[in-house]
C-alpha positions as CSV (number, residue, x, y, z in Angstrom):
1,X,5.9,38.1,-29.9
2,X,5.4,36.6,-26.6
3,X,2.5,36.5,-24.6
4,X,2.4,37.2,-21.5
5,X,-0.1,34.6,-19.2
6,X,-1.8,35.4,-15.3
7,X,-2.7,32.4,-13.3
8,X,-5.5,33.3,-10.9
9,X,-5.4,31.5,-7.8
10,X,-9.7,30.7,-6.8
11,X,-8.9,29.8,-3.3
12,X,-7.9,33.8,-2.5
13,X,-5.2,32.6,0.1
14,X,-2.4,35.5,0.2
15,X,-1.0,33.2,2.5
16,X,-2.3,29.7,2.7
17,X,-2.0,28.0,6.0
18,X,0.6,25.0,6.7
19,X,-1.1,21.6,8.6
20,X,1.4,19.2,9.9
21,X,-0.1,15.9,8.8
22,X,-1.4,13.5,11.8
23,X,0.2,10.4,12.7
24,X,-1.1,7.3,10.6
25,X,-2.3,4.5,13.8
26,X,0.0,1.8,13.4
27,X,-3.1,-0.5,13.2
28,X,-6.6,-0.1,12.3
29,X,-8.4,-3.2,15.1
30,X,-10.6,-0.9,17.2
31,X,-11.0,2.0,15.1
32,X,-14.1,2.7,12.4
33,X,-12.4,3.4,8.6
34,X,-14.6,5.9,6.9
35,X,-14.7,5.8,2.8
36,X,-16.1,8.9,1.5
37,X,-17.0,8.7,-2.1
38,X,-16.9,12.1,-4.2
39,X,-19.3,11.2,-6.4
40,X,-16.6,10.9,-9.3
41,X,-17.4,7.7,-11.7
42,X,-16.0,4.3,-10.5
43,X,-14.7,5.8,-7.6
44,X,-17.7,3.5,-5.8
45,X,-16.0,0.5,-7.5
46,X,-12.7,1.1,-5.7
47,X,-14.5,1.8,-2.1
48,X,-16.7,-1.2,-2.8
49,X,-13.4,-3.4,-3.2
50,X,-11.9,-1.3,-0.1
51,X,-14.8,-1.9,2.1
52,X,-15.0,-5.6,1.3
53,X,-10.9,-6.2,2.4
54,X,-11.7,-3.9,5.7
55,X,-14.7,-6.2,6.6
56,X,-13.1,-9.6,5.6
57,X,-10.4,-8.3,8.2
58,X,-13.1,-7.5,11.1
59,X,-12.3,-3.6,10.7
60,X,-15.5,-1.4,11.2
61,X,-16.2,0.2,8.1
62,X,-19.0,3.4,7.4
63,X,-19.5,4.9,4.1
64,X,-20.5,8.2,3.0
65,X,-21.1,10.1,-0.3
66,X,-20.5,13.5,-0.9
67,X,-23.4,15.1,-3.3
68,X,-21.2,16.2,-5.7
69,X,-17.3,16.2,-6.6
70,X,-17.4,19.8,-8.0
71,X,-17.6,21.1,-4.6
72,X,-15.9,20.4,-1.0
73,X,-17.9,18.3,1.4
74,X,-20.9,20.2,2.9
75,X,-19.9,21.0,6.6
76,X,-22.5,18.8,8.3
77,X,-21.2,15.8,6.6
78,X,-17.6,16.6,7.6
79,X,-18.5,16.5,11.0
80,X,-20.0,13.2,11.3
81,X,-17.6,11.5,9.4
82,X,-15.2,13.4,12.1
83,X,-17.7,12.3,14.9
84,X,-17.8,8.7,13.8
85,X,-14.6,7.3,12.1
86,X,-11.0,7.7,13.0
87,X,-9.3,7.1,10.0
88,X,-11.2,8.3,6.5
89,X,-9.8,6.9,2.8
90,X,-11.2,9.1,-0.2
91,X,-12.0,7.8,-3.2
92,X,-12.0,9.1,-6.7
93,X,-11.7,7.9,-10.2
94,X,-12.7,8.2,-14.1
C-alpha cells in the first residue's frame, strides 16, 4: 500500500512573484560591500576572511548581523544595509 504525501508550502504564495536579478558592477572601487551575517555558526569565520581580502584591496567594507537565522532580516536592518552598501555578500555556514 502506498501512501500518499502533501507538501505544504509556508510561504502561502498561490503565485510567487518573478525578480529579474540586477546587473553585477563590473568592479567594486567606489562602492561599500555589505556582509551580513545570519547568525549561523562559522558563518563569521568566512565574512571575517571576506572582509579582510575587501580591505587589503581598498574596497569599503560594513558588516551587519541579523539576530537570528530562523527568521528573515527584520525590515529596519534591510533598509540600512540598502541605504549604505551597494553590493551585499551573505554569509552562512555549519
Amino acid at each position: 500500500m502506498t501512501q500518499q504525501t502533501i507538501l505544504l508550502d509556508p510561504t502561502a504564495e498561490r503565485a510567487p512573484s518573478a525578480r529579474p536579478r540586477l546587473a553585477r558592477p563590473a568592479q567594486l572601487d567606489g562602492l561599500t560591500v555589505g556582509l551580513l551575517d545570519i547568525s549561523k555558526a562559522r558563518g563569521n569565520v568566512f565574512l571575517d576572511r571576506l572582509d579582510e581580502r575587501l580591505s587589503g584591496m581598498g574596497i569599503a567594507v560594513k558588516r551587519y548581523k541579523k539576530p537570528t537565522f530562523t527568521r528573515v532580516a527584520p525590515t529596519a536592518l534591510s533598509q540600512q544595509i540598502a541605504g549604505e552598501c551597494q553590493v551585499v555578500v551573505e554569509g552562512l555556514a555549519d
